[in-house]
C-alpha positions in Angstrom: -15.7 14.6 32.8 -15.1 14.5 29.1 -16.0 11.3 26.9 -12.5 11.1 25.8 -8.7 12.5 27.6 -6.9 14.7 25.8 -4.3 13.0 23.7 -0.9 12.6 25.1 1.1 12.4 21.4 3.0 15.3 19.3 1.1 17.6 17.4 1.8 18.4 13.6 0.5 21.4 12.4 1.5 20.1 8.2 -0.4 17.1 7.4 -1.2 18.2 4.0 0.5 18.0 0.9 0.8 20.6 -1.9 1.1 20.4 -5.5 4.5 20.1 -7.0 5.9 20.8 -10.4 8.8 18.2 -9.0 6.7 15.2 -8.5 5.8 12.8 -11.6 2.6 13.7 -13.5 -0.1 10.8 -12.3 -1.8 9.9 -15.4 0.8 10.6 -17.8 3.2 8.6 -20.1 4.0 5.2 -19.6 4.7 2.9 -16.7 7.4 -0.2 -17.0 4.9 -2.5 -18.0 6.0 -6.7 -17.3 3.4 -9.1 -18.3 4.2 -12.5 -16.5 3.0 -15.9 -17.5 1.0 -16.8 -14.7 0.4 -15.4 -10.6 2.8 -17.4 -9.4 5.7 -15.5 -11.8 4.1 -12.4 -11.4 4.7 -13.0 -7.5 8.7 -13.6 -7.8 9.0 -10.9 -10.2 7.5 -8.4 -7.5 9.5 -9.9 -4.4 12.6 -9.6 -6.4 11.7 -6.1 -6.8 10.8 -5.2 -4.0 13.9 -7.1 -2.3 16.0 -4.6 -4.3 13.9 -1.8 -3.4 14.9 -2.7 0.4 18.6 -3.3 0.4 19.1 -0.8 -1.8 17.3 1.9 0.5 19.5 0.6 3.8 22.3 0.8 1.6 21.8 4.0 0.8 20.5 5.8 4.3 20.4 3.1 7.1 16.6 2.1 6.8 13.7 0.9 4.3 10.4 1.9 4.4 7.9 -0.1 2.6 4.2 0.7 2.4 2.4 -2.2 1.3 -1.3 -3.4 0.6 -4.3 -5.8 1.1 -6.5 -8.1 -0.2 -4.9 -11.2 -1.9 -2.2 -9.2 -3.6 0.5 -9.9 -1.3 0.5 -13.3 0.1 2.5 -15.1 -2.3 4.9 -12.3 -2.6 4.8 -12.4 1.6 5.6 -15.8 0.8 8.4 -15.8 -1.1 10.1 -13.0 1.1 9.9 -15.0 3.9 11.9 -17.7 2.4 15.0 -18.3 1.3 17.1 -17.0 -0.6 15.4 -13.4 -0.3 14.5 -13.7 3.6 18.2 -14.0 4.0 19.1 -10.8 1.6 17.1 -8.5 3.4 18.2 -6.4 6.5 14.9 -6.9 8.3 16.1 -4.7 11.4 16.2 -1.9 9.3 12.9 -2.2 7.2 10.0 -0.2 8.4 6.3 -1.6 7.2 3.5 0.5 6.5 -0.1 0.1 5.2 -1.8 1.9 2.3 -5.0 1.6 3.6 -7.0 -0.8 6.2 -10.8 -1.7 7.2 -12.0 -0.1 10.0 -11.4 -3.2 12.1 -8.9 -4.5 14.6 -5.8 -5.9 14.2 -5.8 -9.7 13.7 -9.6 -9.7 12.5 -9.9 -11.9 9.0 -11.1 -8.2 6.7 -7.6 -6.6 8.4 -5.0 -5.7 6.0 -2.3 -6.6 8.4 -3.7 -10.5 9.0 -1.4 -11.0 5.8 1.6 -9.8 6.9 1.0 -11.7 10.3 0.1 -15.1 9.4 2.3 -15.0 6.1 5.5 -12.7 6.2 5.9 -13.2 9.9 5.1 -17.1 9.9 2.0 -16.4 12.3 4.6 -15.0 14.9 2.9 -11.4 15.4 -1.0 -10.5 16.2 -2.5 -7.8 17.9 0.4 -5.4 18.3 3.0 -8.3 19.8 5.6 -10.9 18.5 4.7 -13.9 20.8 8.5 -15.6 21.5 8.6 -19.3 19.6 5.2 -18.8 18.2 6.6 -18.5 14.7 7.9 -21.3 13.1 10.5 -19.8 10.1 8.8 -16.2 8.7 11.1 -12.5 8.6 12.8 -11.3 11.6 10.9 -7.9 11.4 10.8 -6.3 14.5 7.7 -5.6 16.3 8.4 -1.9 16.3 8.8 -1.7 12.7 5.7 -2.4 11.7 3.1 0.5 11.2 -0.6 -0.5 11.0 -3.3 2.0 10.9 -4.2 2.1 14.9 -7.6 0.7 13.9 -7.7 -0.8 17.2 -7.0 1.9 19.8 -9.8 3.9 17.7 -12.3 0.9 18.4 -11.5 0.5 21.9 -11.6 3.8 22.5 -15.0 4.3 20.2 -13.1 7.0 17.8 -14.2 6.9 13.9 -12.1 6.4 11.3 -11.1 9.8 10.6 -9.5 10.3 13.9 -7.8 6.8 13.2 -6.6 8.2 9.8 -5.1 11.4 11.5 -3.2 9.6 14.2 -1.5 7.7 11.0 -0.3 10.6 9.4 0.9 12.1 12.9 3.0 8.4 13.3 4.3 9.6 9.5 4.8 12.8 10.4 7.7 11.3 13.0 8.9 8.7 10.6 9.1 9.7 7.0 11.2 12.0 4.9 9.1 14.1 3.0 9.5 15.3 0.0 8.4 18.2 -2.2 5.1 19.5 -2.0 5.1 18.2 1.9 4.2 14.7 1.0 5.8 11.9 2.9 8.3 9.6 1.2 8.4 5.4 0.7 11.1 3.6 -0.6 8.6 1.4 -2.6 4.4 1.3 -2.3 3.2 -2.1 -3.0 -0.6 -1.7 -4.6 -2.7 -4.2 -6.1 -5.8 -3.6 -8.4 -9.8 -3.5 -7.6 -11.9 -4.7 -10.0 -13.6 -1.7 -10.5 -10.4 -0.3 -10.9 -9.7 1.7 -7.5 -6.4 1.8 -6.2 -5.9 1.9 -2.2 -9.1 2.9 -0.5 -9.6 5.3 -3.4 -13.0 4.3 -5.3 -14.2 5.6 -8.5 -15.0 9.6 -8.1 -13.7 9.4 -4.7 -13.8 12.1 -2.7 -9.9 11.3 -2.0 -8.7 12.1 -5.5 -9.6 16.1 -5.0 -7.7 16.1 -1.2 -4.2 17.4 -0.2 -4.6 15.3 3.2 -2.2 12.4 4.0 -4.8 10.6 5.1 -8.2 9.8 5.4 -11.4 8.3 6.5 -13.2 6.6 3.7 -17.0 5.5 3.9 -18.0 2.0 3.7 -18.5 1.0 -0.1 -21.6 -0.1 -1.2 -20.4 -1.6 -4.6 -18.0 -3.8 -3.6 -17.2 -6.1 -0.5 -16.3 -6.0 2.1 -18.9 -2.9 3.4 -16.5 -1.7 6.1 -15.2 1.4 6.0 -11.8 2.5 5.3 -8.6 4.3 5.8 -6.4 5.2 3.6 -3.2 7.3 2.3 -3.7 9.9 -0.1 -3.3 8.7 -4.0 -1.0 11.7 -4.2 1.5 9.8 -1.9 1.9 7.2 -5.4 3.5 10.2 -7.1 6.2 10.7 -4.5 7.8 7.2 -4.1 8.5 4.5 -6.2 5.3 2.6 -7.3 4.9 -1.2 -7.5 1.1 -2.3 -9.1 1.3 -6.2 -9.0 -2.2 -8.0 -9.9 -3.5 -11.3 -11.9 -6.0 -13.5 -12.9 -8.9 -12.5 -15.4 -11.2 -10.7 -13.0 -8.6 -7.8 -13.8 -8.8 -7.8 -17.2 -11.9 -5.7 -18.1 -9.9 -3.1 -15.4 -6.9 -3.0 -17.0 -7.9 -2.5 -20.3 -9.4 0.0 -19.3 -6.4 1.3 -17.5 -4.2 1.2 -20.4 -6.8 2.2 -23.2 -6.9 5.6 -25.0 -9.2 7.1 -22.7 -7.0 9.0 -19.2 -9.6 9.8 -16.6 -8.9 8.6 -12.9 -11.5 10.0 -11.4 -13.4 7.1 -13.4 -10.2 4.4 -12.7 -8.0 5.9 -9.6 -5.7 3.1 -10.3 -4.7 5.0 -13.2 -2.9 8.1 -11.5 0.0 5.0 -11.4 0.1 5.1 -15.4 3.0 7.2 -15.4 7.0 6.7 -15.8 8.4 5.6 -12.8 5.8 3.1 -11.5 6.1 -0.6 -12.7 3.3 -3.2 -13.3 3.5 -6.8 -12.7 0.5 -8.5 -14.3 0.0 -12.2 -15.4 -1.2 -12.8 -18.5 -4.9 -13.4 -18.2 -4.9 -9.6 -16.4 -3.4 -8.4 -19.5 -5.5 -10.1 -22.0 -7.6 -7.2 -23.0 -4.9 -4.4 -22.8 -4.8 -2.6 -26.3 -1.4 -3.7 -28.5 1.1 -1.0 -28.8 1.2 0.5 -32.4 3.6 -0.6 -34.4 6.3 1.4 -36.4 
């Protein structure tokens, strides 16, 4: 008998994206740049936007699709659209949540991207794939069937790698998702924050990930920066089709950022700098922006 039963889910034959003279030039021009007076600003200046970005989109075509992020990034943003008054603005039944990337571990494990949205967003009323009924004490109404993680945990239960993992994501996009040109699925907004060594997503320096046309993809463990799991993650190409939202803070940042925003344009060297381009905003506190170079004057 085989290891593994054959798959019972559709099969997409265009997972890959092409280049397109329609979609904004990564790397080029100038994003909205908003430089906050501290995190906690920063925070309510990127919920209010991404409120917007929501209503706006179920407004416009009956559903929201948000694709957010990791790390510390979002939980004061979570936070605040949790609470009143934005929790009560937003038509959670018709917002869809997605991930950017994810380690390569379950769902409800401390290194999981989706733990955030979870504990924070959801008022600790959803783990492991389930909304537990008057578990949560206040959090967003967001169905269970709205939200989209990575199926990190069917691949570990079922001992799949990451790259399997990654291509069962972009099938669950492939079902979802508007696409736009070039054959690149669409977000209403794609919440990023910024690593330290200035990688964007699961997209490190000289990544691998910058040269695909995949939708997504297995990334190896990193072994400059913690934690050493591996990865998966969406394309960087996906930043050019939707609206962008880079929110980070605190002076860990700033060496990046300066970089980001200095003279020199190579994102093989910063990937977080494919989303220095018009249409992407940035939401940084001041101590993130303390070593971005001064515009000229005149």
């Amino acid at each position: 008998m085989a290891e593994h039963e054959p798959d019972l889910i559709p099969a997409f034959d265009k997972l890959v994206g092409t280049s397109s003279a329609a979609l904004p030039k990564p790397n080029k021009g100038e994003p909205d740049l908003v430089v906050a007076a501290d995190p906690e600003a920063a925070a309510l200046e990127a919920a209010e936007r991404i409120a917007a970005a929501l209503i706006a989109a179920v407004e416009l075509r009956g559903r929201a699709d948000l694709c957010t992020t990791g790390g510390s990034t979002p939980i004061p943003i979570y936070r605040l659209l949790s609470q009143a008054p934005l929790c009560d603005r937003i038509p959670w039944s018709q917002v869809h949540v997605w991930w950017g990337d994810d380690r390569f571990v379950p769902r409800g494990h401390p290194e999981s991207n989706v733990t955030a949205l979870d504990n924070v967003l959801l008022g600790g009323g959803a783990s492991n794939g389930f909304r537990a009924e008057g578990a949560a004490t206040g959090g967003a109404p967001l169905p269970t069937a709205n939200i989209h993680p990575f199926p990190t945990g069917r691949a570990l239960a079922e001992n799949r790698d990451n790259a399997w993992c990654a291509t069962r994501y972009a099938e669950e996009m492939a079902s979802h998702l508007a696409l736009a040109d070039g054959n690149w699925p669409v977000f209403d907004m794609i919440l990023v924050g910024v690593g330290d060594d200035g990688h964007v997503l699961s997209c490190f320096p000289d990544s691998p990930a910058l040269d695909s046309m995949a939708w997504t993809m297995g990334v190896p463990a990193p072994s400059h920066i913690e934690p050493h799991l591996p990865r998966v993650t969406i394309n960087p190409r996906l930043l050019e089709a939707a609206p962008v939202l880079v929110v980070t803070w605190g002076t860990s940042k700033a060496e990046a950022l300066g970089h980001v925003f200095g003279e020199v344009r190579d994102d093989r060297r910063w990937p977080v700098q494919r989303t220095r381009r018009p249409g992407a905003a940035w939401i940084v506190d001041e101590a993130a922006a303390a070593q971005i170079p001064a515009k000229p004057r005149g």
